[in-house]
C-alpha positions in Angstrom: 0.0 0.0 0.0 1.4 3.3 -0.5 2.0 5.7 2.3 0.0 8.9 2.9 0.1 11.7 1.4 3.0 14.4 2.9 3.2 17.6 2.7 0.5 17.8 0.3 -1.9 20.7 1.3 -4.8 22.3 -0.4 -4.5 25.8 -1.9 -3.8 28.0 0.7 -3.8 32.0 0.6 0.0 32.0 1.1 0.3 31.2 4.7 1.7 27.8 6.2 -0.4 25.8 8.5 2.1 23.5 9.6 5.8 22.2 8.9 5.0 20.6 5.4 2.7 23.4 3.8 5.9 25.8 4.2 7.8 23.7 1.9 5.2 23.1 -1.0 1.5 24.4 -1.9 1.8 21.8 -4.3 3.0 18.5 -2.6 6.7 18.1 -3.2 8.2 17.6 0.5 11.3 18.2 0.9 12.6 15.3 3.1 11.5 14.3 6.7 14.8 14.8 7.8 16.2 18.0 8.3 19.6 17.1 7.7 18.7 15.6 4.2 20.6 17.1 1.0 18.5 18.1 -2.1 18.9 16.6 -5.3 17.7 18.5 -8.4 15.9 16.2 -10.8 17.3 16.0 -14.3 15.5 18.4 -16.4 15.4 18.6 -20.8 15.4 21.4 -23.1 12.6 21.2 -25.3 11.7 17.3 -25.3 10.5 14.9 -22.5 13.2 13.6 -19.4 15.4 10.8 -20.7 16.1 8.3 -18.2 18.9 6.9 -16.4 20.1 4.7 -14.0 21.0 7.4 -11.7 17.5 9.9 -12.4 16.2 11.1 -8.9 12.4 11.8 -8.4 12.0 15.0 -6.8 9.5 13.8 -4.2 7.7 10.9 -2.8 5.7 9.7 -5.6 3.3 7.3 -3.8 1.9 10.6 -2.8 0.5 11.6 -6.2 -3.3 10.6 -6.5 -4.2 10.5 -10.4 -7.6 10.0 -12.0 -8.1 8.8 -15.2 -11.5 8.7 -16.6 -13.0 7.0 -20.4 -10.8 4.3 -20.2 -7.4 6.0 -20.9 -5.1 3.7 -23.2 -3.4 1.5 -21.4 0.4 2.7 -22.7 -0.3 5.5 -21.0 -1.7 3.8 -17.8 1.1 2.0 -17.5 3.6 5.6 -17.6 2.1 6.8 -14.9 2.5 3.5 -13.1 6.1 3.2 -13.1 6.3 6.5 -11.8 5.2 5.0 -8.2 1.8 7.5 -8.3 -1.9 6.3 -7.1 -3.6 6.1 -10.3 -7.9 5.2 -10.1 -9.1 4.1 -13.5 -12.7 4.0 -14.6 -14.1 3.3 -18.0 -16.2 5.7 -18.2 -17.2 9.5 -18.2 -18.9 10.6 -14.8 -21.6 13.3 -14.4 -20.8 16.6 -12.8 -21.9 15.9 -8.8 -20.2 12.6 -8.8 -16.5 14.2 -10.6 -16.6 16.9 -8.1 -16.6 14.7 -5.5 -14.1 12.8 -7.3 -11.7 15.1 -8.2 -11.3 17.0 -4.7 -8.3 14.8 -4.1 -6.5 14.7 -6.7 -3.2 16.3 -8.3 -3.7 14.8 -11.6 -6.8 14.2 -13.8 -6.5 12.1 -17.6 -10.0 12.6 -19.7 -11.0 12.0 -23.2 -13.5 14.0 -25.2 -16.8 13.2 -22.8 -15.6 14.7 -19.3 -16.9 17.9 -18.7 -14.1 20.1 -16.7 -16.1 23.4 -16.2 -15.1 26.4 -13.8 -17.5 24.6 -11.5 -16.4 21.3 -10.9 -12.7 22.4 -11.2 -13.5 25.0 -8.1 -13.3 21.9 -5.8 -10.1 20.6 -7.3 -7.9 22.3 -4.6 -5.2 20.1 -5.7 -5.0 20.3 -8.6 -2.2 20.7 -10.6 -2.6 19.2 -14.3 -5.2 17.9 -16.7 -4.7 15.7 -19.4 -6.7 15.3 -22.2 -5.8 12.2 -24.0 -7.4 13.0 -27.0 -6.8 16.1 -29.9 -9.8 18.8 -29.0 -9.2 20.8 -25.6 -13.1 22.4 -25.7 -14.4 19.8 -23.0 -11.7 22.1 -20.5 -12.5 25.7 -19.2 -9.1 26.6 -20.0 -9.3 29.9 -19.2 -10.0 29.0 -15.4 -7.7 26.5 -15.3 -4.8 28.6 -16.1 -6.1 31.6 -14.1 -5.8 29.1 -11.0 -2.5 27.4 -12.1 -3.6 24.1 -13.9 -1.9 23.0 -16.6 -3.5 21.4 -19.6 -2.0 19.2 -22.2 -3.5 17.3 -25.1 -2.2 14.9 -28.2 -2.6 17.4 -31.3 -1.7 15.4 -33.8 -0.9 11.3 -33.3 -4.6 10.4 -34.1 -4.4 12.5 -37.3 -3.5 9.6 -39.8 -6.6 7.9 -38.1 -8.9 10.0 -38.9 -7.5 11.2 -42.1 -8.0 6.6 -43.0 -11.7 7.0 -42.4 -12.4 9.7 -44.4 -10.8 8.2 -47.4 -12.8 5.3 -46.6 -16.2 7.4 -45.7 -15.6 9.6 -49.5 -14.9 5.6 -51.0 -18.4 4.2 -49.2 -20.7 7.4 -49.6 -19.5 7.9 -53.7 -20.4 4.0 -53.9 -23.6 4.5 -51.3 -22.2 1.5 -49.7 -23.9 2.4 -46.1 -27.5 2.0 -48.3 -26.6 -1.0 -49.9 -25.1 -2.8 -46.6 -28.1 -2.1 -44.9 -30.8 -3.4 -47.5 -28.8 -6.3 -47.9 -29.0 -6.8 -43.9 -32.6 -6.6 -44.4 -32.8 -9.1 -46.7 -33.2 -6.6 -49.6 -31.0 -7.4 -52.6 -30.6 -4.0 -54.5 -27.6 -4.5 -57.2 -27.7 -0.8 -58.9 -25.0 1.8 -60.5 -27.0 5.1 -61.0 -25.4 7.9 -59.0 -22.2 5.4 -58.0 -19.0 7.0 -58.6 -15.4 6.4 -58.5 -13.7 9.0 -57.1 -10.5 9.3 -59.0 -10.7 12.4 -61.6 -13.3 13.9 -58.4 -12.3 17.4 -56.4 -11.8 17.1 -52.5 -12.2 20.0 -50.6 -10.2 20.2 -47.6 -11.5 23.0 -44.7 -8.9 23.2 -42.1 -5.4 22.1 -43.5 -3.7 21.5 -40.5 -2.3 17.8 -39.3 -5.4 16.0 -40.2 -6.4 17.8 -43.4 -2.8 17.7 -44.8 -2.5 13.8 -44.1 -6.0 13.8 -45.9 -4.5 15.7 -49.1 -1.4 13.0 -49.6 -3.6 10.0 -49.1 -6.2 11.5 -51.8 -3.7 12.5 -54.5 -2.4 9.3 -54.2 -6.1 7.9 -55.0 -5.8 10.2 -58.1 -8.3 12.8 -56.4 -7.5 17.0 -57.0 -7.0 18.4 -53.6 -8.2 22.2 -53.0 -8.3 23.4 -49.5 -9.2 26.4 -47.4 -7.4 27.7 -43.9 -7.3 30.9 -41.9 -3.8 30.7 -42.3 -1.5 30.8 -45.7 -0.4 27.3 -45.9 2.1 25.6 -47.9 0.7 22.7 -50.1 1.5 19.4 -50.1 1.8 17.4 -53.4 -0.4 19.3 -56.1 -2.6 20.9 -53.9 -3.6 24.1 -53.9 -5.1 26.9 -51.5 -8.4 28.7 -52.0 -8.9 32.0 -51.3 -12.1 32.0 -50.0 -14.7 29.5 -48.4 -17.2 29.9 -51.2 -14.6 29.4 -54.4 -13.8 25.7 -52.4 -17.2 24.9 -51.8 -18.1 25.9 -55.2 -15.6 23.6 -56.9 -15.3 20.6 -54.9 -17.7 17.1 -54.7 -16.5 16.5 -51.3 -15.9 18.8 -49.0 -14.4 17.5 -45.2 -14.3 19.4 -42.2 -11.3 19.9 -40.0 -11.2 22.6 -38.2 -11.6 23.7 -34.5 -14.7 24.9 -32.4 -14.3 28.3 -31.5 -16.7 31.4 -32.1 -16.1 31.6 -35.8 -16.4 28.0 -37.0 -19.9 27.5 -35.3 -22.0 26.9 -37.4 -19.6 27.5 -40.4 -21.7 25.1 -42.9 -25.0 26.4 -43.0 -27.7 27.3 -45.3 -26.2 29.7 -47.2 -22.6 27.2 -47.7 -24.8 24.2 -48.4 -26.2 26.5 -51.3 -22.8 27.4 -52.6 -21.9 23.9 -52.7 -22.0 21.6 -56.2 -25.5 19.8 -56.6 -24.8 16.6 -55.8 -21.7 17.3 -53.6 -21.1 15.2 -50.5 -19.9 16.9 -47.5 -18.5 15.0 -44.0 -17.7 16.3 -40.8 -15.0 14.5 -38.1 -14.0 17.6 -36.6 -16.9 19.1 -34.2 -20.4 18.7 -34.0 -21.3 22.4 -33.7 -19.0 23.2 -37.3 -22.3 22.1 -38.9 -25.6 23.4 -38.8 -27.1 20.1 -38.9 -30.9 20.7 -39.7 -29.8 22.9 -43.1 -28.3 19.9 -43.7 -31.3 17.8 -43.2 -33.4 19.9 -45.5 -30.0 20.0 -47.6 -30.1 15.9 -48.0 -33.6 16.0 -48.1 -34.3 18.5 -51.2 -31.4 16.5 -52.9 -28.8 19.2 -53.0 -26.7 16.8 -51.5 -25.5 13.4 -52.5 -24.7 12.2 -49.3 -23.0 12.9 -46.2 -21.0 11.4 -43.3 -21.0 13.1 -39.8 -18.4 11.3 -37.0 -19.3 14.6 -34.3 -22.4 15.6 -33.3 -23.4 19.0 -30.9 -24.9 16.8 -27.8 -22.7 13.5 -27.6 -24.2 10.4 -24.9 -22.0 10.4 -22.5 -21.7 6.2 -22.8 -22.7 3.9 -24.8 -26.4 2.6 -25.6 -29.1 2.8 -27.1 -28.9 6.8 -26.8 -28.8 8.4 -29.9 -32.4 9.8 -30.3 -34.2 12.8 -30.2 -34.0 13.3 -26.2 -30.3 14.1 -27.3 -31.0 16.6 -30.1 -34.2 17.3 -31.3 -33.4 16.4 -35.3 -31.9 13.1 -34.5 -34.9 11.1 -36.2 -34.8 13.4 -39.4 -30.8 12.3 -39.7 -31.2 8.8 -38.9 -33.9 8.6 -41.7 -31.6 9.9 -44.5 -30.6 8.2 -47.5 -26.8 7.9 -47.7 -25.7 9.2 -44.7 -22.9 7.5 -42.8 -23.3 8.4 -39.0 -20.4 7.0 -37.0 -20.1 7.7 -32.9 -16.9 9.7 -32.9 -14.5 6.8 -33.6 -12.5 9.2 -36.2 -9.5 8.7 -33.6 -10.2 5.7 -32.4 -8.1 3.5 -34.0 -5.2 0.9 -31.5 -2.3 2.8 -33.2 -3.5 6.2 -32.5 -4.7 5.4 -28.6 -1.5 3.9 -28.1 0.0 6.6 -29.6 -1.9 9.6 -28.0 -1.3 7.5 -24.1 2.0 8.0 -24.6 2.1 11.4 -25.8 -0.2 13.3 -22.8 1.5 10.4 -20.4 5.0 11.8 -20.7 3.9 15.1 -20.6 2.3 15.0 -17.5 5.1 12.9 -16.2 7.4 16.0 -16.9 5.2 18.6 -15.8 4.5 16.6 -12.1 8.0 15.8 -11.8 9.9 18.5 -13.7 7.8 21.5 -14.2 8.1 21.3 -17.9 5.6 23.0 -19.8 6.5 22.2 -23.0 3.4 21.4 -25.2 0.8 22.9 -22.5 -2.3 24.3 -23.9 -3.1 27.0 -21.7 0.4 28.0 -20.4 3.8 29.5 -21.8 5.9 26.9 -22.5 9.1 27.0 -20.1 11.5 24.3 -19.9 15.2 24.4 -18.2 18.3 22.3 -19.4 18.9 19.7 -17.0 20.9 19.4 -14.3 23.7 16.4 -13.3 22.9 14.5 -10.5 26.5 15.4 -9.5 25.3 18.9 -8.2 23.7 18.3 -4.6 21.9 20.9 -2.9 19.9 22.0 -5.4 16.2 22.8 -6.1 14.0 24.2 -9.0 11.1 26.7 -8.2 8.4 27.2 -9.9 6.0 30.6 -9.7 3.2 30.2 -11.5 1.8 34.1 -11.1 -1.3 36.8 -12.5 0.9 39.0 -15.5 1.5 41.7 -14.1 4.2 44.5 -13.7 6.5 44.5 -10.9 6.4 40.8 -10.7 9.7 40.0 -11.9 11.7 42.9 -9.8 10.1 41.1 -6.0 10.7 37.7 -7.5 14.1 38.4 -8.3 14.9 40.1 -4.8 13.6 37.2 -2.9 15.7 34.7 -5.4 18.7 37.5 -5.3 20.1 36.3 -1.7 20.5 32.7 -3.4 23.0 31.5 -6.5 20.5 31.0 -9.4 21.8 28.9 -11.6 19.5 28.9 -14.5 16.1 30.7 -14.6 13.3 31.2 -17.5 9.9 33.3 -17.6 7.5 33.5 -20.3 3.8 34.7 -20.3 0.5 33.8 -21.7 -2.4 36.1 -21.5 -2.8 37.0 -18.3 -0.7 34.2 -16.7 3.3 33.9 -16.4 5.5 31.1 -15.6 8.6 31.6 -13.6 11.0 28.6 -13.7 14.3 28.5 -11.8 17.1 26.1 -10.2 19.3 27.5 -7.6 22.1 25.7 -5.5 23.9 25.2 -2.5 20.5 25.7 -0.4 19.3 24.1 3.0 16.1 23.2 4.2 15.4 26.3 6.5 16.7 28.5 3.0 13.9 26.5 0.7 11.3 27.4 3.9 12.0 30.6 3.9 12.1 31.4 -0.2 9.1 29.4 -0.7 7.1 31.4 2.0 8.1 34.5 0.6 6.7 33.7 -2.9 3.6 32.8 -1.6 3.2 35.7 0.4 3.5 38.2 -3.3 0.2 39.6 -4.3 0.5 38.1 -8.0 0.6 34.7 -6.6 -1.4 31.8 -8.7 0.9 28.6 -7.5 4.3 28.2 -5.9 6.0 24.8 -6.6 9.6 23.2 -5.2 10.7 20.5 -6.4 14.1 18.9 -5.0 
């Protein structure tokens, strides 16, 4: 059994309760023993810790309590397992009363797309340090709040792009073909053997909308299928292969006969394919959607498919998702579910885009090492919702030493207290960057005792600008 949990308080205002809390307001004790030397854990610059034989962990971590909801891959299960921490796994998602009571405990949460992490429910996290979604969209996370009160949030970008990029090659192949119409008569006993609107779709036009790591993958695999490849981003975007970038929205929509989306949900994408783009698009056009459910306003594209404007069309993302599995999917959810589910070639798949072996593997070990490093290092590299700060590392030959970390509100002045509190000490290496409203100070100084780190800790946590005050030996 692992041993209780030391010196790991609750947030606190900046003021020690006892012994412990003045070392950490996260939960890196120093040592028991107040003759004990400090070892500074090896650090990286830019990438995750490499190990060795002779790596130190900066604290106890048997005293780390992790969550990890929706039935987080098992590669990166088995990460957080070797580092000695208490992991709880469930399978599933849980609703809001029952997660805040979970999640009061714990220093480190794992999620996938179905959790909902609101201001709310992360109000009652008081310990709080890092969330990790293990999946590519960030939206389920009140990021905002979470960096406001020093929680870091990571995700996997990009290693379930080549998944989903697979099924929509094989959604364009199966909607051109209406494959999803004949596999279903055919399950009914209905034997319907017909060619009229069936199309290959070599010589055809694919219309890319967001040509980032999934849309790009998409591009290669299509060209390779002998497809022409347009595409329209935000951003000016170098082409892959004979590609090439549309100026505007409309000129793509009006040219290609699929159009896929992959872009993110923010203000300006919802809602992006509405009446007026399902207008502009080709008669007879199919358009699919894996990116998310609110990209597309779903009942123009009912009366779309319906009046035959459309072809066909494949949705993976939906704007209310069950939160598990079942027979769920039905108008209780969303009040046009019937209307969809009663369309003629229309694939409708439960947000599987990602969910492929290789890409969960993949996407465990990814959000895995990067909470690793951020618990045990600080390392912010690949965070979300906070500047990116790492430090190169230190030997294990230099005793003595510990790394602070001052996660603070971005304001002026900061720098000049932090740096008179840190001036009485030898800083050997330091870094600060800001995001928004939130900095991160990062910071390794030597040849430092236990009443020194007591005393330097306290006095960080009693500055106004204050968010979170880490030490890590």
């Amino acid at each position: 059994m692992p041993s209780s949990a030391i010196g790991i308080p609750e947030r606190t205002n900046g003021h020690a309760d006892n012994l412990n809390r003045t070392v950490s307001n996260s939960f890196n004790e120093l040592s028991p023993s107040p003759t004990a030397t400090f070892q500074s854990p090896p650090s990286s610059y830019g990438g995750q810790q490499r190990t060795s034989a002779k790596t130190l962990k900066p604290f106890h971590t048997q005293d780390i309590k992790v969550l990890l909801l929706e039935n987080v891959n098992k590669t990166g299960q088995d990460i957080l397992k070797k580092q000695g921490y208490q992991i709880e796994t469930l399978k599933s998602s849980l609703a809001e009363d029952e997660l805040i009571e979970k999640i009061k405990g714990v220093h480190v949460i794992g999620i996938r797309s179905k959790t909902q992490l609101t201001a709310k429910v992360l109000k009652h996290a008081k310990n709080l340090i890092v969330i990790g979604c293990f999946c590519i969209g960030t939206n389920q996370v009140d990021l905002k709040y979470a960096a406001e009160n020093g929680i870091c949030v990571f995700n996997s970008p990009f290693s379930n792009s080549r998944s989903v990029a697979e099924q929509m090659i094989g959604t364009i192949i199966a909607l051109a073909r209406q494959i999803g119409d004949r596999n279903n008569e055919l399950h009914q006993g209905v034997w319907n053997k017909v060619s009229a609107g069936c199309w290959e779709v070599r010589g055809k036009t694919l219309g890319i909308v967001g040509y980032g790591h999934v849309g790009s993958q998409l591009s290669v695999l299509a060209e390779a299928m002998g497809m022409r490849v347009i595409y329209y981003d935000v951003v000016n975007l170098m082409s892959l292969g004979t590609s090439a970038q549309m100026p505007t929205l409309e000129a793509l929509l009006n040219q290609a006969d699929f159009v896929t989306l992959h872009v993110p949900e923010i203000p300006e994408t919802i809602n992006l394919i509405s009446t007026q783009q399902l207008e502009q698009m080709k008669t007879g056009a199919y358009l699919l959607n894996a990116s998310r459910g609110t990209i597309v306003d779903i009942p123009a594209l009912v009366s779309a498919m319906q009046a035959r404007k459309l072809a066909g069309a494949a949705l993976d993302v939906f704007p209310n998702e069950p939160a598990g599995n079942g027979p769920k999917f039905t108008n209780d959810l969303n009040s046009w579910t019937d209307d969809l589910r009663n369309l003629n070639n229309i694939i409708l798949t439960p947000h599987i885009g990602g969910s492929t072996e290789e890409a969960q593997a993949a996407i465990g070990i990814e959000v895995a090492d990067a909470l690793v490093n951020y618990v045990n290092f600080g390392t912010t590299a690949g965070a979300v919702n906070m500047p990116e700060v790492t430090l190169r590392s230190l030997t294990i030959d230099e005793p003595n030493h510990v790394r602070v970390i001052y996660i603070h509100r971005n304001v002026p002045g900061v720098l000049r207290k932090v740096n008179e509190i840190l001036g009485d000490h030898n800083v050997d290496k330091q870094m600060t960057d800001s995001r928004g409203d939130v900095a991160y100070l990062m910071a390794d100084i030597s040849n430092v005792n236990t009443s020194q780190i007591k005393d330097l800790y306290q006095s960080l946590e009693d500055l106004g600008s204050r968010i979170w005050t880490r030490v890590l030996y």
